[in-house]
mmCIF file of the N, C-alpha and C atoms, coordinates in Angstrom:
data_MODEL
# 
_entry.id   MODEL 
# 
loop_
_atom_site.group_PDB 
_atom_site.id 
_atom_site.type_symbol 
_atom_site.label_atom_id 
_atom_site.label_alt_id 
_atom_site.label_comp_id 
_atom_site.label_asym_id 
_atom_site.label_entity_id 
_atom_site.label_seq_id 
_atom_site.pdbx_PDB_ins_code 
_atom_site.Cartn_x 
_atom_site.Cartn_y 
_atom_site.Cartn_z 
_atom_site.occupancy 
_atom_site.B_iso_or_equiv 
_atom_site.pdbx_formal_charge 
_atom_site.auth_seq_id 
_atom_site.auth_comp_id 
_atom_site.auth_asym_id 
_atom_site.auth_atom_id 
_atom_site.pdbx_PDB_model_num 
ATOM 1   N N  . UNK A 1 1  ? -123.659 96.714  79.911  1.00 0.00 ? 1  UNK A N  1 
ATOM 2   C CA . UNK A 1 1  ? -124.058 98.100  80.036  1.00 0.00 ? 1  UNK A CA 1 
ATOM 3   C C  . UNK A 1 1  ? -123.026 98.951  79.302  1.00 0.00 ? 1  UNK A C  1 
ATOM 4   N N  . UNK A 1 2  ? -123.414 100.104 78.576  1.00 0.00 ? 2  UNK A N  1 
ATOM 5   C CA . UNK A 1 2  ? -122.461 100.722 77.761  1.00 0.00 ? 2  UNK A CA 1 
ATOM 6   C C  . UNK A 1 2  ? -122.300 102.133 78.464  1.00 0.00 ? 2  UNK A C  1 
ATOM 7   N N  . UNK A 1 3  ? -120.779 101.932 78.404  1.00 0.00 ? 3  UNK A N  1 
ATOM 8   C CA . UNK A 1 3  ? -119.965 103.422 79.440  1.00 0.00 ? 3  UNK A CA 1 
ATOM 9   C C  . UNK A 1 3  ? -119.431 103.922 78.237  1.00 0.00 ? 3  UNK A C  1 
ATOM 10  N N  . UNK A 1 4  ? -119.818 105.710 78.357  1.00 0.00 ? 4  UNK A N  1 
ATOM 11  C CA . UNK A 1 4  ? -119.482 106.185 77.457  1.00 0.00 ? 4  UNK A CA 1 
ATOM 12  C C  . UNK A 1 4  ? -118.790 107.520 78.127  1.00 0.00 ? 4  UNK A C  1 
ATOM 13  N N  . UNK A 1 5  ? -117.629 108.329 77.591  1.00 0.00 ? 5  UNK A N  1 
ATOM 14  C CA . UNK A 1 5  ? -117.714 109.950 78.356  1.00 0.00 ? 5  UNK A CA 1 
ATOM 15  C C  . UNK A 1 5  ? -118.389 110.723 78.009  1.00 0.00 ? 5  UNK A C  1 
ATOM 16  N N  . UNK A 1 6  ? -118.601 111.555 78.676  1.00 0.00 ? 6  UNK A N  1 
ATOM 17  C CA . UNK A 1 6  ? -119.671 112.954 78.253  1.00 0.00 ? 6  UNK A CA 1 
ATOM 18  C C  . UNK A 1 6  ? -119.816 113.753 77.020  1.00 0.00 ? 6  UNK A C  1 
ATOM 19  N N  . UNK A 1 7  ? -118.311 114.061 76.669  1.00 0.00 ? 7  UNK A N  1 
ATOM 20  C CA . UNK A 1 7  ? -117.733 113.832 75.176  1.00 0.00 ? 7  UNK A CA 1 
ATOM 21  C C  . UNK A 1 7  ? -118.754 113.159 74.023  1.00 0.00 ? 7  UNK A C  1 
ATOM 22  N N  . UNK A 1 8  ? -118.358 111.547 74.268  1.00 0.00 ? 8  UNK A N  1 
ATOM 23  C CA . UNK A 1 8  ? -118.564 110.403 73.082  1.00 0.00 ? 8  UNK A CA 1 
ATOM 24  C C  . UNK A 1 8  ? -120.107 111.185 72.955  1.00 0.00 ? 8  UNK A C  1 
ATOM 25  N N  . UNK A 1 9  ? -120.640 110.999 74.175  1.00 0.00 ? 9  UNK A N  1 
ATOM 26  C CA . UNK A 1 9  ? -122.567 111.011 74.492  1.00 0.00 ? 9  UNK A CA 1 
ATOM 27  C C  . UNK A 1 9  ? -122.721 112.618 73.231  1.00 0.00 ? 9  UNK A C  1 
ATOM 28  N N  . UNK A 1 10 ? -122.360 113.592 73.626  1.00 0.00 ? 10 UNK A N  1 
ATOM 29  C CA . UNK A 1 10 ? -122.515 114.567 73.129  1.00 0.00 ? 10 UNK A CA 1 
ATOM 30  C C  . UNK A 1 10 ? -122.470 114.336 71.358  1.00 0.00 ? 10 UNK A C  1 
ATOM 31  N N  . UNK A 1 11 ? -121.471 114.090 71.453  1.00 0.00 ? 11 UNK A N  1 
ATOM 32  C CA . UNK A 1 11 ? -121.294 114.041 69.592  1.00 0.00 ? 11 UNK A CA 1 
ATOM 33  C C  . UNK A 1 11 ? -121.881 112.673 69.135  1.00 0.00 ? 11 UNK A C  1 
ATOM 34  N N  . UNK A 1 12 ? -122.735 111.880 69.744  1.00 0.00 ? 12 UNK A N  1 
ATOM 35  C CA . UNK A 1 12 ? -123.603 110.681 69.384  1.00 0.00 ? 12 UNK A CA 1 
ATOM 36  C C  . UNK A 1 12 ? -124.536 110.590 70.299  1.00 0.00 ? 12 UNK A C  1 
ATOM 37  N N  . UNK A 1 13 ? -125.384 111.315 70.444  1.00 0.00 ? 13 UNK A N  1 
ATOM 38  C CA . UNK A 1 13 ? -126.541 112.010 71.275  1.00 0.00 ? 13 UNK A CA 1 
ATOM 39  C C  . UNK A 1 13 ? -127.340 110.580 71.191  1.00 0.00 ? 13 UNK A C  1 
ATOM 40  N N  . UNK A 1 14 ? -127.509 110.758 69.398  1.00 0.00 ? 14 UNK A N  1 
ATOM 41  C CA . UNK A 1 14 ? -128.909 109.583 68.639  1.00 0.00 ? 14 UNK A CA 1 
ATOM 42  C C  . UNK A 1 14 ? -128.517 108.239 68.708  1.00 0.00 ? 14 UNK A C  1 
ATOM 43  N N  . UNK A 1 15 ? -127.061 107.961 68.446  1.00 0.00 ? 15 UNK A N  1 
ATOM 44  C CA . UNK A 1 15 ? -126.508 106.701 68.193  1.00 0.00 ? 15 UNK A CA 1 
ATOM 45  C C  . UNK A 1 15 ? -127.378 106.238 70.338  1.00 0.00 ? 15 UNK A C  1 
ATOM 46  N N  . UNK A 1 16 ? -126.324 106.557 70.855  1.00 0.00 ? 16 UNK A N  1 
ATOM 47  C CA . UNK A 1 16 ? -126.485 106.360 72.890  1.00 0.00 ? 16 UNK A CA 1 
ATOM 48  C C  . UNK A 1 16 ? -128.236 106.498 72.836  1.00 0.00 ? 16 UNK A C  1 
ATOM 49  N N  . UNK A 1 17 ? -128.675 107.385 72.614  1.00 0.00 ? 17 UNK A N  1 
ATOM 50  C CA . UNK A 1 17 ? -130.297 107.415 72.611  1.00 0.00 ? 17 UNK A CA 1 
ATOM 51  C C  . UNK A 1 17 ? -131.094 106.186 72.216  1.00 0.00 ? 17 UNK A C  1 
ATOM 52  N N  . UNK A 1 18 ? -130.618 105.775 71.173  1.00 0.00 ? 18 UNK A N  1 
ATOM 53  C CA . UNK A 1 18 ? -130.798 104.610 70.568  1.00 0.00 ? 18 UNK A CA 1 
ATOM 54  C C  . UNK A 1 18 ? -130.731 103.274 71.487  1.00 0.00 ? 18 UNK A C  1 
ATOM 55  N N  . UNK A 1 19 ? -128.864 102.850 71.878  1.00 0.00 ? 19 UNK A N  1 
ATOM 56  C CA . UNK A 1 19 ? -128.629 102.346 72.743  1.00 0.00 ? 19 UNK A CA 1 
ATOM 57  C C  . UNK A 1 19 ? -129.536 102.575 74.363  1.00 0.00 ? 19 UNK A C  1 
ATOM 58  N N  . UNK A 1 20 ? -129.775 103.586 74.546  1.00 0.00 ? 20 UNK A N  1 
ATOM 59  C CA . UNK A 1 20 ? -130.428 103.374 76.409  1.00 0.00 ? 20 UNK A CA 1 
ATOM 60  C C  . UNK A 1 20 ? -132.019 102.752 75.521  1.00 0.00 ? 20 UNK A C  1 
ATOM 61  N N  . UNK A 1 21 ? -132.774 102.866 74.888  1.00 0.00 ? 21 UNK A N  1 
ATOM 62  C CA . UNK A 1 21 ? -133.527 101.951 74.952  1.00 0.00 ? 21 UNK A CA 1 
ATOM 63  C C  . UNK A 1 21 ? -133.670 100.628 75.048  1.00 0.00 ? 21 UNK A C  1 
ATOM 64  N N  . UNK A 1 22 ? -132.311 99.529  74.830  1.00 0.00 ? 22 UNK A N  1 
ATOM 65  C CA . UNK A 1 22 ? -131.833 98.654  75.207  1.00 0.00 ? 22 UNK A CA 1 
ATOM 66  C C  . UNK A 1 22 ? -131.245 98.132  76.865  1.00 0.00 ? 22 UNK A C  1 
ATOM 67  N N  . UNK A 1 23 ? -130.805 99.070  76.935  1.00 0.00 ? 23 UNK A N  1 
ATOM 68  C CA . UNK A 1 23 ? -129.789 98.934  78.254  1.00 0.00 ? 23 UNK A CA 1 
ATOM 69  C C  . UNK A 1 23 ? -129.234 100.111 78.528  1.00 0.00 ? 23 UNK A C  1 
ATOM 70  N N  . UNK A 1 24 ? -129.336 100.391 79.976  1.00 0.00 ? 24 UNK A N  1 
ATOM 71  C CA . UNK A 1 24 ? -128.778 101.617 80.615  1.00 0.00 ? 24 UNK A CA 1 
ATOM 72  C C  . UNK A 1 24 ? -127.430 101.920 79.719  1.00 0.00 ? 24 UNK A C  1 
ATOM 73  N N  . UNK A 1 25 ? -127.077 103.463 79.611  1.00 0.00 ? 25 UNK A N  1 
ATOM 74  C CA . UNK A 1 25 ? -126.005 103.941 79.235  1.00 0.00 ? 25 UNK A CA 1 
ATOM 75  C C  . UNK A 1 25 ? -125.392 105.026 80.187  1.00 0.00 ? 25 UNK A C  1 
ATOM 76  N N  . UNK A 1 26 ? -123.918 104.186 80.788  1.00 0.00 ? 26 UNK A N  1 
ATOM 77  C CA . UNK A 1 26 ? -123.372 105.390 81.791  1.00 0.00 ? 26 UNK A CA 1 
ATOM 78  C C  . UNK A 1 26 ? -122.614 106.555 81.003  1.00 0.00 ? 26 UNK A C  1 
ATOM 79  N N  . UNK A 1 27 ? -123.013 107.451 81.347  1.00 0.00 ? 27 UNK A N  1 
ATOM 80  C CA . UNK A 1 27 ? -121.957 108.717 80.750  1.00 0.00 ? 27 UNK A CA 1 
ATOM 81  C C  . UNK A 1 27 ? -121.078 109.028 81.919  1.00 0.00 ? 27 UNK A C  1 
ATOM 82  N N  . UNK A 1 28 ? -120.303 108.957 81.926  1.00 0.00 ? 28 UNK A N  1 
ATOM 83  C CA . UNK A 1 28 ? -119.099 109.678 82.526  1.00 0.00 ? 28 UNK A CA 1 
ATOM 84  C C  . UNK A 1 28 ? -117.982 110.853 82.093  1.00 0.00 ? 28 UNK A C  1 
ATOM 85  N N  . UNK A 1 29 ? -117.514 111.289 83.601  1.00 0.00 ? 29 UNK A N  1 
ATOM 86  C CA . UNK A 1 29 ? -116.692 112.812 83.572  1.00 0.00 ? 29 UNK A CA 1 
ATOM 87  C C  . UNK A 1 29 ? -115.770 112.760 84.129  1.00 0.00 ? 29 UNK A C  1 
ATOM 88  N N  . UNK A 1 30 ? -114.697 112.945 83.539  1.00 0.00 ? 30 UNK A N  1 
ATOM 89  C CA . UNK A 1 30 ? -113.048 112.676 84.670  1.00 0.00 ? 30 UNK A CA 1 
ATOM 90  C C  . UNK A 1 30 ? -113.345 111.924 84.966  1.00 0.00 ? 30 UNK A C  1 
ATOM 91  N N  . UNK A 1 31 ? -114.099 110.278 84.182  1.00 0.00 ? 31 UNK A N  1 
ATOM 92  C CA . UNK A 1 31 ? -113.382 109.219 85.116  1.00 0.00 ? 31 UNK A CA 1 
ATOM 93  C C  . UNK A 1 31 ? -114.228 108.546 85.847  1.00 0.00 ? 31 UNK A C  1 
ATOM 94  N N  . UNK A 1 32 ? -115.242 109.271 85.804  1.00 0.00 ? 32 UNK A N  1 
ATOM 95  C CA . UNK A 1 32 ? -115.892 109.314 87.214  1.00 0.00 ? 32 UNK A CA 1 
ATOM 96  C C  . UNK A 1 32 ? -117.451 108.837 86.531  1.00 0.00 ? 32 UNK A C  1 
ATOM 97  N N  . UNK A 1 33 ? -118.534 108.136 86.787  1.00 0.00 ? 33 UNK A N  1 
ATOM 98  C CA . UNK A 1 33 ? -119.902 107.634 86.656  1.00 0.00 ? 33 UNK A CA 1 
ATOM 99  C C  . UNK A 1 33 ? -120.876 109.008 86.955  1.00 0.00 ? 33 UNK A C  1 
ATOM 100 N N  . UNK A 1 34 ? -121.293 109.923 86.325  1.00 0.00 ? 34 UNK A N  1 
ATOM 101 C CA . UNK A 1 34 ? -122.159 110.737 86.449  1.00 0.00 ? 34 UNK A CA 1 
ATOM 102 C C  . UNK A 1 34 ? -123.925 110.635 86.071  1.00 0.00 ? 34 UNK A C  1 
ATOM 103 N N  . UNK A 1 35 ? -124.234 110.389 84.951  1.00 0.00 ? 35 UNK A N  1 
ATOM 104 C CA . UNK A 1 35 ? -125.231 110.062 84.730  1.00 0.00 ? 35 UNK A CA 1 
ATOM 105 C C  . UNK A 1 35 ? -125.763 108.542 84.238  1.00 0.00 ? 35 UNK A C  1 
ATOM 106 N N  . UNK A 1 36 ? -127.046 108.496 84.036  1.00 0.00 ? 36 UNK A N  1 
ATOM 107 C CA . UNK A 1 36 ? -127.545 107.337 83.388  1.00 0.00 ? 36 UNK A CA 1 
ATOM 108 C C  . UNK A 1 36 ? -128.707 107.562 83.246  1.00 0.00 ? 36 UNK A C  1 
ATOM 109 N N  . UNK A 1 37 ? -128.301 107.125 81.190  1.00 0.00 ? 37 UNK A N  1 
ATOM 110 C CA . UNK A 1 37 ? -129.473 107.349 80.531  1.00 0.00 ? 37 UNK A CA 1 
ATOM 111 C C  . UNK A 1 37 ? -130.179 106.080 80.523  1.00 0.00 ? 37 UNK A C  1 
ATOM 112 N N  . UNK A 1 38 ? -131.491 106.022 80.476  1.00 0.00 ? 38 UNK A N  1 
ATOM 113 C CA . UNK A 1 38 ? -132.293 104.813 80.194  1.00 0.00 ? 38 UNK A CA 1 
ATOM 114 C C  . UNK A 1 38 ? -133.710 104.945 79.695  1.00 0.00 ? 38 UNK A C  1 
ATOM 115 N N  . UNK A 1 39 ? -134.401 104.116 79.073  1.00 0.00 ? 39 UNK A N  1 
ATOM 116 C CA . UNK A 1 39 ? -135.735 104.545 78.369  1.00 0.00 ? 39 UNK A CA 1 
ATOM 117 C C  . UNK A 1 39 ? -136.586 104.828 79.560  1.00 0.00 ? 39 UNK A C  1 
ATOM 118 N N  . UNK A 1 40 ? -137.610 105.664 78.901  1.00 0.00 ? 40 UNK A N  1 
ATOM 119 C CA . UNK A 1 40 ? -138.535 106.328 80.215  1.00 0.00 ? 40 UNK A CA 1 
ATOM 120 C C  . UNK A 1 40 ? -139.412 104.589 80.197  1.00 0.00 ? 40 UNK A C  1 
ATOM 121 N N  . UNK A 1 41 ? -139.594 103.818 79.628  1.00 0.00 ? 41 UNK A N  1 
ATOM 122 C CA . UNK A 1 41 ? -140.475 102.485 80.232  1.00 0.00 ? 41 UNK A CA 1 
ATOM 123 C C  . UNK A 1 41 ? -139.547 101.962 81.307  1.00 0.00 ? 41 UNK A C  1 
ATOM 124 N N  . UNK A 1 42 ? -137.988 101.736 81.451  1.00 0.00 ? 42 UNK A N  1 
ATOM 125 C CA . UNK A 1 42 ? -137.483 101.396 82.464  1.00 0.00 ? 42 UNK A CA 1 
ATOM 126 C C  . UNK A 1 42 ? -137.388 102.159 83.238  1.00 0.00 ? 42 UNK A C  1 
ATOM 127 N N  . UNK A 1 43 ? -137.480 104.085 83.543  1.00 0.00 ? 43 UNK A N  1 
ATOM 128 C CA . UNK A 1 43 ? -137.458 104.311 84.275  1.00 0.00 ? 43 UNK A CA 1 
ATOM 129 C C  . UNK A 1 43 ? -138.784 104.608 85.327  1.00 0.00 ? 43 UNK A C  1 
ATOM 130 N N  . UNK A 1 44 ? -139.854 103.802 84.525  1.00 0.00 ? 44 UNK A N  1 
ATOM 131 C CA . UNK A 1 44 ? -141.407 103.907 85.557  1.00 0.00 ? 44 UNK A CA 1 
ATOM 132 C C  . UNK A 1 44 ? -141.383 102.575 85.962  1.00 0.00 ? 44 UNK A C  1 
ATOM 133 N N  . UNK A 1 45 ? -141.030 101.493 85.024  1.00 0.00 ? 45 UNK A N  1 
ATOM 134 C CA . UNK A 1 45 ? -140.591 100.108 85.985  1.00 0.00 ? 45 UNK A CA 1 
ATOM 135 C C  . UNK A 1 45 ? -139.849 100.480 87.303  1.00 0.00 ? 45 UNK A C  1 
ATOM 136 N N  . UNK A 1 46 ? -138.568 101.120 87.175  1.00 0.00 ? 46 UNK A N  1 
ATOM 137 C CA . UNK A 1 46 ? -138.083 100.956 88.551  1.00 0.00 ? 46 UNK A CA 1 
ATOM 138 C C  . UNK A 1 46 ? -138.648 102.190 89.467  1.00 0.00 ? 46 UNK A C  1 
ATOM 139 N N  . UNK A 1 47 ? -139.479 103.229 89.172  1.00 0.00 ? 47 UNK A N  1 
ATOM 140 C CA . UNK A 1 47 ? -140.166 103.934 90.289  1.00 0.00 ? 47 UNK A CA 1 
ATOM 141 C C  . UNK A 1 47 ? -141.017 103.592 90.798  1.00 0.00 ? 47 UNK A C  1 
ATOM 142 N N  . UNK A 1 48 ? -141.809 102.661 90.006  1.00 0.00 ? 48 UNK A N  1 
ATOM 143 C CA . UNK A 1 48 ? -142.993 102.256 90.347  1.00 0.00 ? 48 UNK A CA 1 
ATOM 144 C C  . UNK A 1 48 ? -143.949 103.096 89.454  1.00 0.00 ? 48 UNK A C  1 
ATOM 145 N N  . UNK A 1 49 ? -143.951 104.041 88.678  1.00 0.00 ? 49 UNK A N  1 
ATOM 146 C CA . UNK A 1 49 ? -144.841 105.198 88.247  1.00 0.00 ? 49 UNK A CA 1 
ATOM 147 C C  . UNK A 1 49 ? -145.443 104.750 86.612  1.00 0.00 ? 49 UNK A C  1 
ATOM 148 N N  . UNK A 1 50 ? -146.644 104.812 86.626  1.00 0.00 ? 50 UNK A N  1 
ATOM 149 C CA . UNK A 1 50 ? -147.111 104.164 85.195  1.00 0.00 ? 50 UNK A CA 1 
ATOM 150 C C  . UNK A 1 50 ? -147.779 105.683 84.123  1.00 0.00 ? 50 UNK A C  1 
ATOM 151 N N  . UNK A 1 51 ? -148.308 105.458 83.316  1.00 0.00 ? 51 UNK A N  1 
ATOM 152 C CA . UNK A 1 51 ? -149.150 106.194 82.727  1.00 0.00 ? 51 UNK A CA 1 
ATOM 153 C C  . UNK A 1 51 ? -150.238 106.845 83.326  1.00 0.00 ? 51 UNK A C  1 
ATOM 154 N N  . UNK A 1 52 ? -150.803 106.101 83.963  1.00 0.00 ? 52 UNK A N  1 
ATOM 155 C CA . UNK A 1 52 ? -152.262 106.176 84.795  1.00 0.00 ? 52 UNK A CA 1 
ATOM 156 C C  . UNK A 1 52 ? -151.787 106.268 85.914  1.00 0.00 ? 52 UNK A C  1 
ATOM 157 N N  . UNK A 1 53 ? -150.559 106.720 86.787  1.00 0.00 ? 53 UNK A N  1 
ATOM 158 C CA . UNK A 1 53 ? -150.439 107.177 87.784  1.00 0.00 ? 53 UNK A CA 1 
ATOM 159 C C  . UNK A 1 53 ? -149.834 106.496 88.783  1.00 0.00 ? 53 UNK A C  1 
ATOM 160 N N  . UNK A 1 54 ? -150.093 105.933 89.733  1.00 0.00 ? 54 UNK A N  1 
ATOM 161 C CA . UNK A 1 54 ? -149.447 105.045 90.803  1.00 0.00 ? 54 UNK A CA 1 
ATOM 162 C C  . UNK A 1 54 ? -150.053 103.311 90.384  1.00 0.00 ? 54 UNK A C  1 
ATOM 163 N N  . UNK A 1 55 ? -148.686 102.610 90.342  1.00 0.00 ? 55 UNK A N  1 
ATOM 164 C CA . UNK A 1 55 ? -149.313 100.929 89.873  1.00 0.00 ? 55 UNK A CA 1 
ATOM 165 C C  . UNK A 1 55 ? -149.803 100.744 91.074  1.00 0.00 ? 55 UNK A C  1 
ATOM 166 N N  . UNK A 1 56 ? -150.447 99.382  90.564  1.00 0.00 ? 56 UNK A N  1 
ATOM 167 C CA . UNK A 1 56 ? -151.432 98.512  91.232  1.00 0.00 ? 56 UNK A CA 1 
ATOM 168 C C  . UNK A 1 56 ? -150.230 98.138  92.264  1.00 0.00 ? 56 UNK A C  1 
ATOM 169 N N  . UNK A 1 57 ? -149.090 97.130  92.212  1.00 0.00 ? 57 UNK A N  1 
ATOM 170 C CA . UNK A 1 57 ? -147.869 97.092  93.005  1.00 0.00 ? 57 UNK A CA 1 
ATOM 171 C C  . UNK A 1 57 ? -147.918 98.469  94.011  1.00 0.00 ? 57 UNK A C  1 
ATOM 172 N N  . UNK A 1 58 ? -147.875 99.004  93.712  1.00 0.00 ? 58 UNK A N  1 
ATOM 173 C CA . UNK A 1 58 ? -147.745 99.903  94.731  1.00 0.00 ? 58 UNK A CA 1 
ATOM 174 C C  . UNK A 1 58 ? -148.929 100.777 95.537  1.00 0.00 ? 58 UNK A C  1 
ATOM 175 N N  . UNK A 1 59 ? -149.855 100.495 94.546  1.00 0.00 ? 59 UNK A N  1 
ATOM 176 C CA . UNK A 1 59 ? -151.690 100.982 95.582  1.00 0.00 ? 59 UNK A CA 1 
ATOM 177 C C  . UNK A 1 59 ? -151.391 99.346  96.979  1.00 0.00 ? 59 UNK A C  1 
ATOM 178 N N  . UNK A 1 60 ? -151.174 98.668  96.355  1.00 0.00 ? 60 UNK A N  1 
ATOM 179 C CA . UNK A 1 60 ? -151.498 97.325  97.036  1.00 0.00 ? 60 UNK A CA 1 
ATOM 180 C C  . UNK A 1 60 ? -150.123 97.795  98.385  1.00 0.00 ? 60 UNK A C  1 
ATOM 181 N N  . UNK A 1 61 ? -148.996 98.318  98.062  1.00 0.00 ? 61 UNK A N  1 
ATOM 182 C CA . UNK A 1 61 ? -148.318 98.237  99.525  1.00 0.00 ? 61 UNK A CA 1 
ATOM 183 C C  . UNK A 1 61 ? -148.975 99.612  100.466 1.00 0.00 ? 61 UNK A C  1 
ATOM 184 N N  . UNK A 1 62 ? -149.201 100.096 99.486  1.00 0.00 ? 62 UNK A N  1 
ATOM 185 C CA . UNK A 1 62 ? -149.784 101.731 100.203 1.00 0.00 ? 62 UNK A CA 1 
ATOM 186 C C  . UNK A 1 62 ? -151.107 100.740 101.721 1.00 0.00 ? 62 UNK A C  1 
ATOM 187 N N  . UNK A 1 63 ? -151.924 100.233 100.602 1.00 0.00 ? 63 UNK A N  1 
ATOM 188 C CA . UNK A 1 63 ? -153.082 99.897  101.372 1.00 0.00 ? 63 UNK A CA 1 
ATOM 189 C C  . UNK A 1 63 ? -152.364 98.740  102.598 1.00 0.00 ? 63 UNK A C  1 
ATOM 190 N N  . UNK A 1 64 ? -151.392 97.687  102.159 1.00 0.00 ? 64 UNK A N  1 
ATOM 191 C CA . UNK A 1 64 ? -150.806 96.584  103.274 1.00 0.00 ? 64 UNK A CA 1 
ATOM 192 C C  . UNK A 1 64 ? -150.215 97.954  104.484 1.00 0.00 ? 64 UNK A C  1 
ATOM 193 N N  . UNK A 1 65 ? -149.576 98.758  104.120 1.00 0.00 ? 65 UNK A N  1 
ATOM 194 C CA . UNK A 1 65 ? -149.106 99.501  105.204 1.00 0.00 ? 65 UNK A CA 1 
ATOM 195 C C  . UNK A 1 65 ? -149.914 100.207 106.353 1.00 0.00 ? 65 UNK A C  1 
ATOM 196 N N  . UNK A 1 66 ? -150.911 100.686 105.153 1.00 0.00 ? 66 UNK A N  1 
ATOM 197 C CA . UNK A 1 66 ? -152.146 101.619 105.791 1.00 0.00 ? 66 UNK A CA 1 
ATOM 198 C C  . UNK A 1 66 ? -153.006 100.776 107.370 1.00 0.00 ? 66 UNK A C  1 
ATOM 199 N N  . UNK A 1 67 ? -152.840 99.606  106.293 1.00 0.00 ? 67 UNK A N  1 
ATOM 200 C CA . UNK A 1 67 ? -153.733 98.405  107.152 1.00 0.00 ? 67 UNK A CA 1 
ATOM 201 C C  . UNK A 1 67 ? -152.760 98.045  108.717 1.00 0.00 ? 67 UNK A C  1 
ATOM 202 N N  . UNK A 1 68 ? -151.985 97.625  108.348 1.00 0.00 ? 68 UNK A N  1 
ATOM 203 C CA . UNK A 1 68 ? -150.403 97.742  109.916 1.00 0.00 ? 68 UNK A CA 1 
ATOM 204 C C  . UNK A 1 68 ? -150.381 98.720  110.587 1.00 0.00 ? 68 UNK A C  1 
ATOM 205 N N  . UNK A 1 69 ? -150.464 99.971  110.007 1.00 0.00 ? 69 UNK A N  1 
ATOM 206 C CA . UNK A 1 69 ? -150.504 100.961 111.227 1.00 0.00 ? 69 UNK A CA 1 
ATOM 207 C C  . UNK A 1 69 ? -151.919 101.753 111.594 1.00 0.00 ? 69 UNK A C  1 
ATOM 208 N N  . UNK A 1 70 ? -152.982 100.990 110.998 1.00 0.00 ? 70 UNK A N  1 
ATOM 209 C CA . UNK A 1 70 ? -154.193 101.027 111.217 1.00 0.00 ? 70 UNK A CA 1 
ATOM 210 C C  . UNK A 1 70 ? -154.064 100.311 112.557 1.00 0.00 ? 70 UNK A C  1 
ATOM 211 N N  . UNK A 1 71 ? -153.920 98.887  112.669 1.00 0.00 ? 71 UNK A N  1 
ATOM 212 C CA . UNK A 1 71 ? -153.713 98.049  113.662 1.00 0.00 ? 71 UNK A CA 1 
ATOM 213 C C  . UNK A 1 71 ? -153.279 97.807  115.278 1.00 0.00 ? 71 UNK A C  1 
ATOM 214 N N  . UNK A 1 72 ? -151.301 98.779  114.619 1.00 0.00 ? 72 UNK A N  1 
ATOM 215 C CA . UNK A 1 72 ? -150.870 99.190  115.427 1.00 0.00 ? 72 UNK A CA 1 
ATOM 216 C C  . UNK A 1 72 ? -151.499 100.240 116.593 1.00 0.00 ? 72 UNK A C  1 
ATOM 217 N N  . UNK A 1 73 ? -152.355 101.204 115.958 1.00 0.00 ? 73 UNK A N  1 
ATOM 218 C CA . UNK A 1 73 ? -152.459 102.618 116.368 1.00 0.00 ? 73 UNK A CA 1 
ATOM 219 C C  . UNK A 1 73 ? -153.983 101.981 117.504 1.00 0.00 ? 73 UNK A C  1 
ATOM 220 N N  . UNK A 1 74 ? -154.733 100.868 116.872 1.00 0.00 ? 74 UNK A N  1 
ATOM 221 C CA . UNK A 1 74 ? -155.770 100.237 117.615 1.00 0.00 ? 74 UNK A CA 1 
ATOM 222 C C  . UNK A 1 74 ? -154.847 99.481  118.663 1.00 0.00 ? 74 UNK A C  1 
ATOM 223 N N  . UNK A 1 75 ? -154.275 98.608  118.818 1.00 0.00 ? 75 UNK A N  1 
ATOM 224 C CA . UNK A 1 75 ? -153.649 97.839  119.936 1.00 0.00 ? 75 UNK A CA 1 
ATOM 225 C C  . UNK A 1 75 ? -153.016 98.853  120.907 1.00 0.00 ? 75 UNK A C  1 
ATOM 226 N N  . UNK A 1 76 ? -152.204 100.146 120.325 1.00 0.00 ? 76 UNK A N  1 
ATOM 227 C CA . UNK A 1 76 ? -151.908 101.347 121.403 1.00 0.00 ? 76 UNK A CA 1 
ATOM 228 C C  . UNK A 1 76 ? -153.004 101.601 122.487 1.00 0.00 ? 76 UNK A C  1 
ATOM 229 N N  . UNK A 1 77 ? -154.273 101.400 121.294 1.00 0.00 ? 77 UNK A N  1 
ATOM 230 C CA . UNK A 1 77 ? -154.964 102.533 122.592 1.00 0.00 ? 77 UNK A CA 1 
ATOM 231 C C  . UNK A 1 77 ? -156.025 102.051 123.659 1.00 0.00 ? 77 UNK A C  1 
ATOM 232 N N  . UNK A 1 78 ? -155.601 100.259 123.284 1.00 0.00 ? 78 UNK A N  1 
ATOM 233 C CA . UNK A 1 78 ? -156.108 99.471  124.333 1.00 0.00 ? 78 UNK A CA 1 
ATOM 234 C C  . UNK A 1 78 ? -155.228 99.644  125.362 1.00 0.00 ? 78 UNK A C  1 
ATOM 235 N N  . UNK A 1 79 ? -154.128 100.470 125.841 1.00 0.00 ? 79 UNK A N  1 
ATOM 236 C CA . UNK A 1 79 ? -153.201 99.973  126.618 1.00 0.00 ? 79 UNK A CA 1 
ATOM 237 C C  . UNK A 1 79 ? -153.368 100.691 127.688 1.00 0.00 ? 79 UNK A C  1 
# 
């Protein structure tokens, strides 16, 4: 992963731009880990968020959850 300061990032905007389509790029400030750049395809991989809206991965836990406390909320009200 390439650590850069806020500095380097600034005056090689295109070069680092370039680089986060490869692999995350940390920018840092005093030292310190502040941001991270990365291509927008890795950053809808790790949200879960596609073009067309919410993935299939994630319609599918929406509905497994829906279905559990569908369940739950029926076994309550036998009680």
């Amino acid at each position: 992963m390439t650590r850069v300061t806020a500095t380097e990032f600034k005056n090689n905007v295109g070069a680092f731009s370039d680089a986060a389509m490869r692999e995350p790029v940390i920018i840092t400030s005093h030292q310190r880990d502040r941001l991270v750049l990365l291509s927008a395809e890795e950053y809808r991989r790790l949200t879960g968020d596609t073009q067309q809206g919410v993935s299939e991965d994630r319609k599918r836990l929406i509905r497994e959850r829906a279905e559990y406390h569908r369940n739950t909320i029926i076994e309550l009200a036998k009680r």
